[in-house]
N, C-alpha and C positions, 0 to 999 in steps of 0.2 A: 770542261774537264778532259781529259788526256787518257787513254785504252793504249795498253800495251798486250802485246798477241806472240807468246814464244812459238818456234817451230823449230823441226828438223833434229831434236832427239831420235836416239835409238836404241839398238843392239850393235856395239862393234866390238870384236876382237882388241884384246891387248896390242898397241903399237897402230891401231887404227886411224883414221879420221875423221872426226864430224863437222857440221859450221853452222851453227844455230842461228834465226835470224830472231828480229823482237821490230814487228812494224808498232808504230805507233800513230793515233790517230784519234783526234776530238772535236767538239764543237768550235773551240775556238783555238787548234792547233796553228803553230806558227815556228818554226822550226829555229829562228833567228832568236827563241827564248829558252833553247835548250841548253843550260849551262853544263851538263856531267850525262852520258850513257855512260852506264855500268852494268858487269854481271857478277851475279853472288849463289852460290850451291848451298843445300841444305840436304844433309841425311840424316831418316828420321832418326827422333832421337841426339839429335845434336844440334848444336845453334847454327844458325846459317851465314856463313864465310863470304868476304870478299875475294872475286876472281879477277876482274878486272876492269878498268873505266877510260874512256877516254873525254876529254876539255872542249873545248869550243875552237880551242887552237890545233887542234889535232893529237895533240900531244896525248900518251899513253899511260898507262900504269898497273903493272901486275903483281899478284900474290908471289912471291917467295917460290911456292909449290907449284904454278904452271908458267914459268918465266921461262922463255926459249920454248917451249910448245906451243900454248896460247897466243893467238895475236886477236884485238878488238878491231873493229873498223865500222865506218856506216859509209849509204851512199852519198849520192852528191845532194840529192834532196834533201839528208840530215831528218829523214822519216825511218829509218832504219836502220839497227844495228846489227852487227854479224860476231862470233865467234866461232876462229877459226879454230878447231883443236886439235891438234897432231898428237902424235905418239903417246895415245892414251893409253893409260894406267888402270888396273883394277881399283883404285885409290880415286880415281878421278868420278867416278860411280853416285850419283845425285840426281838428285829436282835443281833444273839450271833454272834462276831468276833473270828477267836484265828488269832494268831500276831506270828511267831518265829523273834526271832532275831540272823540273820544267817549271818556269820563269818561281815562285813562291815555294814550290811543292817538291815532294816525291812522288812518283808513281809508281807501279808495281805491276807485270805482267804475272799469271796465274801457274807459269814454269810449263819444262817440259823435261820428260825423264831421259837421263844418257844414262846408261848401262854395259861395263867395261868387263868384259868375261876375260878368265884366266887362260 
């Protein structure tokens, strides 16, 4: 099975930056079966949204709502993912998920809270 671990949530100022990372790591992890890293926000009380994912190919894809702030990326091990977030918004304010989609599955890391003051 497959363990996802968010970091690097916080407190920033409106117009701030953060870059959350999501390692992931299992008994029979293999990185060349990871089809989809994604990140997806929930605030309570509301259903939880897609932020952003990237492919096997590198290739990206973001919400509407942090396109040209948000950038995804992992490293070269493909054991890690990162979101990068610029000029955060009090709107941007959530429990950040990231999600791989590993060889059958979905997996789900436990979130980490980002917090955007006015």
């Amino acid at each position: 099975q497959v363990q996802l671990v968010e970091s690097g949530g916080g407190l920033v100022q409106a117009g701030g930056s953060l870059r959350l990372s999501c390692v992931a790591s299992g008994t029979i992890f293999n990185s060349n079966s990871i089809r989809l890293m994604g990140w997806y926000r929930q605030v309570p009380g509301k259903q939880r949204e897609y932020v952003a994912s990237i492919i096997s190919s590198g290739r990206t894809n973001y919400a509407d709502a942090v396109s040209g702030r948000f950038f995804i990326s992992t490293n070269n091990a493909r054991d890690v993912a990162f979101l990068q977030m610029n000029s955060l918004k009090p709107e941007d304010t959530a429990v950040y998920y990231c999600k791989f989609a590993y060889g059958a599955s979905d997996f789900w890391g436990r979130g980490t809270q980002v917090t955007v003051s006015s």
